[in-house]
C-alpha positions in Angstrom: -58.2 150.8 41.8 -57.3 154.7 42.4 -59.5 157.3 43.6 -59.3 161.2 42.4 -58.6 164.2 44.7 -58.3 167.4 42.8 -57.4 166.1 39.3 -54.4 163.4 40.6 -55.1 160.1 41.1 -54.8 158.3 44.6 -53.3 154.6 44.1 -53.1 153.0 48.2 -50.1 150.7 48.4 -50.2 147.5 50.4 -53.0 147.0 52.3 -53.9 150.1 52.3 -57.5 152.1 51.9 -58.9 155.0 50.4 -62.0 156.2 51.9 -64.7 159.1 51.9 -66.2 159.7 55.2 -69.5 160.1 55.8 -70.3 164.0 56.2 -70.2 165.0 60.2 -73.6 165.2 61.9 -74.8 168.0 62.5 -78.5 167.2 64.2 -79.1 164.4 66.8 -81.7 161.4 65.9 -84.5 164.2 68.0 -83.6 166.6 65.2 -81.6 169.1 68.0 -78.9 171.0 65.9 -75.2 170.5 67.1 -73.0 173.1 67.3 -69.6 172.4 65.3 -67.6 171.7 68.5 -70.0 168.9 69.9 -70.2 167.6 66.1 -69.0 163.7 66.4 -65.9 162.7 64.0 -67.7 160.6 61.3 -66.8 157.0 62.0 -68.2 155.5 59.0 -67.5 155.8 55.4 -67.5 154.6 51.6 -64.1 153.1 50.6 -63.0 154.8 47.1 -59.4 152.5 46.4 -57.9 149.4 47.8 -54.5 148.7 48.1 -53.5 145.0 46.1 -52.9 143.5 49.8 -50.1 142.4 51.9 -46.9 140.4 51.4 -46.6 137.6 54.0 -43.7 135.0 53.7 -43.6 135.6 49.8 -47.3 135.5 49.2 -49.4 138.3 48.1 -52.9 138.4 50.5 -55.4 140.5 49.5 -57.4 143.1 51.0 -61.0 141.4 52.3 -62.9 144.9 51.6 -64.0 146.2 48.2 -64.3 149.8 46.8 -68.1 150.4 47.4 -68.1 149.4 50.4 -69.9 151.0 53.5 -67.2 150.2 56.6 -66.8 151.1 60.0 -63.2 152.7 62.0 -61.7 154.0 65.0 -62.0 158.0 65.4 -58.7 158.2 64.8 -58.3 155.7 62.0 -56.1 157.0 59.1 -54.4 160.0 58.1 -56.2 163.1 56.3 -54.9 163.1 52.1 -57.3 166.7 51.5 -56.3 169.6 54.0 -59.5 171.4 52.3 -61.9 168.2 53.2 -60.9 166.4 56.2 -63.6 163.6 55.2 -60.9 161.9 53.0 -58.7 159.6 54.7 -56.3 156.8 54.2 -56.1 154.2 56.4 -54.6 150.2 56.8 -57.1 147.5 56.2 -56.4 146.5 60.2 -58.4 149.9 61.1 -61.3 149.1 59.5 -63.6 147.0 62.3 -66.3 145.8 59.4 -68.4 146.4 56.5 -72.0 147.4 56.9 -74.3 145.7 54.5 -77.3 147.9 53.2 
């Protein structure tokens, strides 16, 4: 399923993910307000568009994570599709660590 950014349409290959971050944090649970340089790289986020899934040994596997989903990554998971909005991201289906159920 693709995902929109600006009018075009994002389509992941492979195993691949599209996924929104979740905006930065800008207060701490006490309510202190950050300033921008000790703001935390959002590690969580809503996946937008998944890839149909790998190829292994002739047989399609599919991704285990749907579009909806609320997952967890690695601070450095993915590579930035929106030079505007650095909360967009594409990332393999390895970097994601799990989905958090609501």
């Amino acid at each position: 399923m693709p995902a929109l950014l600006d009018g075009q349409t994002i389509r992941p290959l492979r195993d691949q993910l599209v996924v929104q971050k979740d905006p930065y944090k800008t207060k701490t649970p006490g309510g202190l307000a950050l300033p921008d340089v000790a703001q935390l790289r959002p590690r969580q986020g809503r996946v937008l568009a998944v890839g149909p899934g790998r190829i292994v040994d002739g047989k399609l596997i599919p991704v285990d994570v749907c579009v909806g989903d609320h997952i967890a990554f690695g601070n450095f998971a993915g590579v930035e599709v929106n030079p505007k909005d650095d909360l967009l991201v594409v990332m393999k289906e390895e970097d994601v660590w799990c989905v958090l159920e609501e």
